[in-house]
C-alpha positions in Angstrom: -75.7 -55.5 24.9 -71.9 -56.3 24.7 -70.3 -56.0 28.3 -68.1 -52.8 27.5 -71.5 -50.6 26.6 -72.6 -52.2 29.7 -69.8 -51.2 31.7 -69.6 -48.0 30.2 -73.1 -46.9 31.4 -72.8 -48.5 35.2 -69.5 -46.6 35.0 -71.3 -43.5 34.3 -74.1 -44.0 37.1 -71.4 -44.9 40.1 -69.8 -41.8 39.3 -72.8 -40.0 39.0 -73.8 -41.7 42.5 -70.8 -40.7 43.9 -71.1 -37.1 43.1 -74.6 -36.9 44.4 -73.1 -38.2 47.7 -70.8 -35.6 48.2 -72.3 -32.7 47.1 -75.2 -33.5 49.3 -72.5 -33.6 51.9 -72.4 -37.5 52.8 -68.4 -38.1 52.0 -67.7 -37.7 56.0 -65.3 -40.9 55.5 -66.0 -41.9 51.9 -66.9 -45.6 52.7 -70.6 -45.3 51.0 -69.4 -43.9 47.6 -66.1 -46.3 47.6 -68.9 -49.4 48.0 -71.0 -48.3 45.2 -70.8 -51.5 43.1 -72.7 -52.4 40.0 -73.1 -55.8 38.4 -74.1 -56.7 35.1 -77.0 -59.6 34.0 -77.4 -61.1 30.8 -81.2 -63.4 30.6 -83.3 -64.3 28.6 -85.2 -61.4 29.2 -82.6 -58.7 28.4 -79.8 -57.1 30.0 -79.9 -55.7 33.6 -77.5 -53.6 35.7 -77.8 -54.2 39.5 -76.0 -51.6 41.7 -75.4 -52.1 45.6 -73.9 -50.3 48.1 -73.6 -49.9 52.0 -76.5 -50.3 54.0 -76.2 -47.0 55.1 -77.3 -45.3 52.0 -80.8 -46.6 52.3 -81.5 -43.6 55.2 -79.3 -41.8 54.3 -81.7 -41.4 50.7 -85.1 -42.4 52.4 -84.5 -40.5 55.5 -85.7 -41.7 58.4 -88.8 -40.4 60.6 -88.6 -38.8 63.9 -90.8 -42.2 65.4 -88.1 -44.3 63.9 -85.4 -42.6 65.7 -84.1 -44.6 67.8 -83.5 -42.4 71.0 -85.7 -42.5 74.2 -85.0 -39.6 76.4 -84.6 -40.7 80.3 -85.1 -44.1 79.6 -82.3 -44.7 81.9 -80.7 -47.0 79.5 -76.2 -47.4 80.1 -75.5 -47.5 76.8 -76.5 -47.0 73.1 -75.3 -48.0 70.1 -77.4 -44.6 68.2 -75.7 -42.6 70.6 -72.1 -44.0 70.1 -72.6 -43.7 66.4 -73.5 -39.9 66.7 -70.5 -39.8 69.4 -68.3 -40.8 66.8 -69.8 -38.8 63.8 -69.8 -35.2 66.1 -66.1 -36.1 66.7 -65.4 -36.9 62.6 -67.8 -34.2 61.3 -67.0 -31.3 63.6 -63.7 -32.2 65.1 -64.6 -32.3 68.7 -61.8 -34.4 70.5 -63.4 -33.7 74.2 -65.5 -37.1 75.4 -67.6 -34.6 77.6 -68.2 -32.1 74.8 -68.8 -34.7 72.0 -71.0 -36.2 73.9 -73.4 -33.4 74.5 -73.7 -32.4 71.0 -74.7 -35.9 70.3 -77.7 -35.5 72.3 -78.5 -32.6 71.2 -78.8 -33.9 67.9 -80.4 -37.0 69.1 -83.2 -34.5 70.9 -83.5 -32.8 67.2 -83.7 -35.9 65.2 -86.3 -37.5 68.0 -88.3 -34.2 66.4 -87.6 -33.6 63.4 -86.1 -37.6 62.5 -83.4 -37.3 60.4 -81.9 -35.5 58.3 -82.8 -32.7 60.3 -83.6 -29.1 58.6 -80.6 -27.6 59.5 -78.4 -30.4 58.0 -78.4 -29.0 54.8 -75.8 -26.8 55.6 -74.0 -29.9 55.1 -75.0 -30.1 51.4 -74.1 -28.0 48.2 -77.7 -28.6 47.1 -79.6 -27.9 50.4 -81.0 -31.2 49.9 -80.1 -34.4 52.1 -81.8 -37.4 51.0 -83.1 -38.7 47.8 -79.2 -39.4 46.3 -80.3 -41.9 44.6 -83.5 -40.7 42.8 -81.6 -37.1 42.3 -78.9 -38.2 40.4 -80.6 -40.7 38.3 -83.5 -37.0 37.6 -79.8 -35.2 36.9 -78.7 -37.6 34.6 -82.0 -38.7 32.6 -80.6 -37.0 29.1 -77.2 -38.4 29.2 -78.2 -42.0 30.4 -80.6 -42.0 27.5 -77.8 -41.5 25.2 -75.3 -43.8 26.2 -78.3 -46.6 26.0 -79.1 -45.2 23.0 -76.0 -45.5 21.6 -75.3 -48.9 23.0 -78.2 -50.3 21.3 -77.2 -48.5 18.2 -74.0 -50.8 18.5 -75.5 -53.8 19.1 -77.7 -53.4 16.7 -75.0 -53.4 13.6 -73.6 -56.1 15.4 -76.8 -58.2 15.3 -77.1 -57.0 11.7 -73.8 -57.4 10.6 -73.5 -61.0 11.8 -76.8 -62.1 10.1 -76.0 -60.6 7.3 -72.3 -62.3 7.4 -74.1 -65.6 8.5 -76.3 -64.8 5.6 -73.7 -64.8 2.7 -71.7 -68.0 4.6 -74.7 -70.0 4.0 -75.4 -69.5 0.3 
């Protein structure tokens, strides 16, 4: 496959991707879908397209179970680095400057995820869709048809390549 199909069609899917992300309502600061990266392979086997992002989308698509949260009510513990992040997220997402105040709604969310595990059922007001995980698996469902085609027409190209050249290599060696 010549490297522009290729780019065209990881093109495509990032953008996809990143569409996904904020419809489902995880653009709080952008960072995930500006880290969306693809690179392009080229064995002997064929032609692959890797994408990577942001350790963070990986629960923010799997979710994460209420066991897995990792919150533990009264365990007298000073500090935690779960509870800092919501901290700062309740602050970003909602706009609550107030230490005191940010901080309670942080635990409140903590106590919800700890039974629910996250995202939590009432997240999805956050998303356009009313889902909250699976970004990666919905978009590439949402865009089955149209990735088909650009393949489809990539191979098509790189097929008259292959043809025209043998052909060409044909004639140069009579």
């Amino acid at each position: 496959m010549r490297a522009d199909n290729l780019q065209m069609v990881s093109n495509f899917v990032i953008a996809e991707l990143r569409k996904t992300l904020i419809v489902q309502g995880h653009n709080l600061t952008g960072n995930l879908a500006s880290s969306i990266e693809a690179y392009t392979l080229d064995t002997l086997n064929g032609y692959f397209i890797r994408f990577y992002w942001e350790d963070s989308g990986v629960p923010l698509d799997t979710g994460v179970t209420a066991e897995k949260i990792p919150f533990s009510p009264g365990s007298g513990k000073r500090s935690s680095k779960y509870i800092d992040g919501l901290i700062k997220y309740v602050q970003q997402r909602m706009n609550i400057t107030g230490d005191k105040e940010a901080k309670s709604v942080a635990f409140a969310i903590a106590y919800k995820q700890k039974q629910e595990g996250m995202s939590t059922i009432d997240s999805r007001e956050f998303s356009d869709t009313k889902k909250r995980n699976n970004w990666v698996n919905n978009t590439l469902e949402a865009i089955d048809d149209k990735l088909t085609l650009l393949i489809n027409d990539a191979l098509y190209e790189i097929m008259n390549d292959m043809i025209f050249n043998a052909v060409k290599g044909y004639g140069d060696n009579r």
